[in-house]
C-alpha positions as CSV (number, residue, x, y, z in Angstrom):
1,X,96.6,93.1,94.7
2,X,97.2,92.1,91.0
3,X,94.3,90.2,89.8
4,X,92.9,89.5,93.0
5,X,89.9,91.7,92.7
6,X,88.6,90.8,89.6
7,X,89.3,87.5,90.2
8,X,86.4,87.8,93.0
9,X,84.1,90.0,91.0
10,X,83.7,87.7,88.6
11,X,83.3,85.0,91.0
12,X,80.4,86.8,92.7
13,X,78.5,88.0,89.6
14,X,78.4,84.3,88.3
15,X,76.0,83.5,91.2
16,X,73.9,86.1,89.4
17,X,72.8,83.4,86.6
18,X,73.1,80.0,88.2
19,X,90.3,73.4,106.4
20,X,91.6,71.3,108.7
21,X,91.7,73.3,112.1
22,X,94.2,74.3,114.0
23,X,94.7,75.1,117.6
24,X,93.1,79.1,119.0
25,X,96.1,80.9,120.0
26,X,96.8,84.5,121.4
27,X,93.4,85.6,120.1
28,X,92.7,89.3,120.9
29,X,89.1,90.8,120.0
30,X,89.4,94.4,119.2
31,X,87.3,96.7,117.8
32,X,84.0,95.4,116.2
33,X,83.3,98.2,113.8
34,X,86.5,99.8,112.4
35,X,86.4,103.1,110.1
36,X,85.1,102.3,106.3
37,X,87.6,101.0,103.6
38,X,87.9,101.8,100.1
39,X,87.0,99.5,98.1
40,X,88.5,99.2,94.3
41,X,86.8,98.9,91.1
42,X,85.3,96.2,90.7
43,X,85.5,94.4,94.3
44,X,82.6,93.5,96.2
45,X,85.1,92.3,99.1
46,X,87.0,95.6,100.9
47,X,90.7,95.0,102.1
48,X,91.4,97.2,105.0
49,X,94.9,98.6,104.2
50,X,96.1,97.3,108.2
51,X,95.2,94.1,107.1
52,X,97.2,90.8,107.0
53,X,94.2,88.7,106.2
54,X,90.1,89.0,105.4
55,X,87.7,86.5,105.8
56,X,84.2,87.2,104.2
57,X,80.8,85.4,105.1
58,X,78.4,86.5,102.1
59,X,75.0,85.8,101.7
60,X,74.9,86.6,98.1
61,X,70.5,86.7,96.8
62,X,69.9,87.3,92.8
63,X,66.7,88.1,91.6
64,X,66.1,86.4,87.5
65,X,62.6,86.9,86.6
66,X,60.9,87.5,89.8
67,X,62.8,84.8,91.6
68,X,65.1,85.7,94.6
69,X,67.8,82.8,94.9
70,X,69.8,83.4,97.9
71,X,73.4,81.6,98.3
72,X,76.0,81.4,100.9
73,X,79.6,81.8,99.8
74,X,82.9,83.1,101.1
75,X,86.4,84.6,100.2
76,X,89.4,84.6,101.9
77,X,92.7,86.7,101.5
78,X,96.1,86.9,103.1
79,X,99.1,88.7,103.1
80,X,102.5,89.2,104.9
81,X,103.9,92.8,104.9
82,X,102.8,93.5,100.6
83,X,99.9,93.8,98.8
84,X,100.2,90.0,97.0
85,X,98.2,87.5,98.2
86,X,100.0,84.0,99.9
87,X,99.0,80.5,100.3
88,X,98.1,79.5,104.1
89,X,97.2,76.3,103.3
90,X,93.9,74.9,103.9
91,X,91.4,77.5,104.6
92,X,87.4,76.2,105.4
93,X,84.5,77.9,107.0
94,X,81.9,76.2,108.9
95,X,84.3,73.1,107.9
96,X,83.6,73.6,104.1
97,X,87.0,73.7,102.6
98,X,87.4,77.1,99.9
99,X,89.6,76.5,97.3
100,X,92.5,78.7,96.4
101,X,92.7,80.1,92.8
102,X,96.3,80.5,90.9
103,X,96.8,84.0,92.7
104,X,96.4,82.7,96.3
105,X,92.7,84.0,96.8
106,X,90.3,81.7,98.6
107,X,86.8,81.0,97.9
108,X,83.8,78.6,98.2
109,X,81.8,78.6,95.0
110,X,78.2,76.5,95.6
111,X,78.3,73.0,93.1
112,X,75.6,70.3,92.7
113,X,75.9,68.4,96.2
114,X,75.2,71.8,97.7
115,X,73.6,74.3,95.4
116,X,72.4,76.9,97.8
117,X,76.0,77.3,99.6
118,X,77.4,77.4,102.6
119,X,74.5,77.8,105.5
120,X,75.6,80.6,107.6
121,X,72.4,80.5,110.2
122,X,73.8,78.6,113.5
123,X,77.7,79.3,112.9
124,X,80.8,81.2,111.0
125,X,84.1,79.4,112.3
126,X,86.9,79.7,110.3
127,X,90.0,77.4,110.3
128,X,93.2,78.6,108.5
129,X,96.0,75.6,108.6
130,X,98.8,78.3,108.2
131,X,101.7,79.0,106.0
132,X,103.6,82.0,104.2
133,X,104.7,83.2,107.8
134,X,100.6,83.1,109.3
135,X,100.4,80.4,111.8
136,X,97.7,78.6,111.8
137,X,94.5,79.2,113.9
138,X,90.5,79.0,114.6
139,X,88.4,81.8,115.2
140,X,84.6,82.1,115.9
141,X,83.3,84.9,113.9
142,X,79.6,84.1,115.0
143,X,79.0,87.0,117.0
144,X,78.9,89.1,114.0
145,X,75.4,89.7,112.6
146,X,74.8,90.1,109.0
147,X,73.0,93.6,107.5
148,X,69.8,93.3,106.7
149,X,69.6,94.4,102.5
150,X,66.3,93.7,100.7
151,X,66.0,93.2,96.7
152,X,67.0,95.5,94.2
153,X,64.1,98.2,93.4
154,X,65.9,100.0,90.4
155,X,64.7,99.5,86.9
156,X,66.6,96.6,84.6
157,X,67.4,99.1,82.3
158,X,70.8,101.4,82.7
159,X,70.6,104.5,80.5
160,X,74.3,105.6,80.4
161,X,73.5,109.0,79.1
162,X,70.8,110.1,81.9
163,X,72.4,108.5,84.7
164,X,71.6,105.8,87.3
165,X,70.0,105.4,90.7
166,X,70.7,102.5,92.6
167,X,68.1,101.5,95.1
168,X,66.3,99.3,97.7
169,X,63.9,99.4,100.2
170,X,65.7,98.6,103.8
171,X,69.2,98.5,104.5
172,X,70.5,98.8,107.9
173,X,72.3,97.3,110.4
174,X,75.9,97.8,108.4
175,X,79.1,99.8,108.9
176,X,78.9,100.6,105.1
177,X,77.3,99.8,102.0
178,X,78.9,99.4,98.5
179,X,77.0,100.4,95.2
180,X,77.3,99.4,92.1
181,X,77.0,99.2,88.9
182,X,79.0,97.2,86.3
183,X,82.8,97.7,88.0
184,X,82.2,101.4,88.8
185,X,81.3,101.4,92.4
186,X,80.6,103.7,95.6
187,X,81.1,102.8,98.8
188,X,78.8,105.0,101.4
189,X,77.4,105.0,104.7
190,X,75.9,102.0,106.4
191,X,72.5,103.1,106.4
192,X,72.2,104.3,102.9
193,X,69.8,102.1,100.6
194,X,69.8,104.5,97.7
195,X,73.3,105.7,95.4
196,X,72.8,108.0,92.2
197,X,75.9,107.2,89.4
198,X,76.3,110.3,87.0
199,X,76.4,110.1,83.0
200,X,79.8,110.6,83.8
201,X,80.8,108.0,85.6
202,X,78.9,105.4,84.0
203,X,80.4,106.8,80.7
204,X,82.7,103.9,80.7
205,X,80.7,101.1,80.8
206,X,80.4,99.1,77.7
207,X,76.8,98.5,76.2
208,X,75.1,95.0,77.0
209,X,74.2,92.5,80.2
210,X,75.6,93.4,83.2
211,X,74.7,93.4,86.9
212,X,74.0,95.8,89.6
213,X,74.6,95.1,93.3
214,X,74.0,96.6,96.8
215,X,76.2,95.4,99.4
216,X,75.8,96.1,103.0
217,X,78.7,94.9,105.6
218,X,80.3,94.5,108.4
219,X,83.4,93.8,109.7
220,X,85.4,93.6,112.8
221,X,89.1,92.9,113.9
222,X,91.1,90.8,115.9
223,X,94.6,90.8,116.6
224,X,95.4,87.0,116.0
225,X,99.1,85.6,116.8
226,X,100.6,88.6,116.3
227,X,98.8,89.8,112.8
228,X,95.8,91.7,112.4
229,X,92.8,89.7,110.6
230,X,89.7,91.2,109.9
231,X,86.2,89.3,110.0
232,X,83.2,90.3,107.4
233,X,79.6,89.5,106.9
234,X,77.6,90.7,103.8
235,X,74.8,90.6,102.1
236,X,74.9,91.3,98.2
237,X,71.3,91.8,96.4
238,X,71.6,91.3,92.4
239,X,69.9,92.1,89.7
240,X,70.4,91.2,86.0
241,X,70.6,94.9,84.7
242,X,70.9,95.9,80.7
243,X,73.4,99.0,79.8
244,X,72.6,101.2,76.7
């Protein structure tokens, strides 16, 4: 998906320091917990590989010196029959408009008139205007709870040489939960709140600040005008980590 992925990585680990609507048509619920995706290095955001389109809720919480700062922001990608993204037009949640970066993704990045995010308590309705051969449609993805993820518990300090374990307390209530550390990730069961990264695989990571996450999620489908869109909701704990 060319630079999608990092594109989105990036987007998310920043949190870590600081659409018009259009008519419901033909909308089919399927599914509600479809088998786990892979997820590629460095994407906090899966892409099922059935997908036409993803739509991502995210209740993204960073803990800096004690303080847990939690923020609501969401993605949005789309396709039609290849892996590059394509515009849609106006794309909003909760009737906050994202904005769509040079390579077609969509997000919603919290700014000074609302610096805690989108609000995700009451409601999740997306609006896509349509566009690149996706007509354009509503959906209500409200009756998809979020996974319960509390803070980070691992040390701040990421020994390369002696390995990593990446921990919390409580996760639960998610189809599957990613791990990771710098862009080297893992992507295991739902109910898993602890992931252990080798020497080996963290051999790659370059010395200095980074960030570590644990993201439980969900996601269902629905068949939507004749493509298949999939709906997520995650939570992504932070923490400010340092490599040596």
């Amino acid at each position: 998906m060319k630079n999608s992925k990092t594109t989105l990585f990036v987007l998310l680990c920043s949190l870590s320091v600081v659409m018009s609507a259009c008519k419901k048509e033909d909308i089919i619920p399927e599914e509600p917990t479809p088998a786990p995706v892979s997820t590629p290095a460095g994407s906090t955001t899966p892409v099922p590989a059935n997908a036409d389109g993803v739509m991502w809720a995210i209740k993204s919480s960073s803990t800096v010196q004690g303080f847990t700062i939690e923020i609501g922001t969401a993605v949005g990608v789309f396709m039609n029959g290849t892996t590059d993204l394509v515009d849609v037009g106006a794309v909003s949640v909760n009737s906050q408009n994202l904005t769509k970066a040079s390579n077609n993704a969509y997000t919603f990045t919290p700014g000074q008139t609302m610096p805690t995010g989108l609000d995700f308590s009451s409601a999740t309705d997306w609006s896509v205007a349509g566009g690149s051969g996706h007509t354009g449609f509503t959906y209500d993805a409200g009756s998809l709870v979020f996974p319960t993820g509390s803070a980070i518990t691992s040390s701040a300090t990421v020994n390369r040489a002696n390995g990593y374990t990446l921990t919390s307390s409580n996760v639960s209530g998610a189809d599957s939960t990613l791990f990771m550390v710098g862009n080297v990730s893992k992507t295991v069961v739902g109910s898993a709140n602890s992931c252990t990264f080798s020497a080996s695989e963290l051999s790659g990571l370059s010395a200095g600040s980074s960030v570590v996450m644990i993201v439980p999620y969900k996601l269902m489908q629905a068949t939507i005008n004749g493509k298949n869109y999939y709906f997520g909701k995650e939570r992504v704990n932070q923490l400010a980590v340092t490599i040596e």
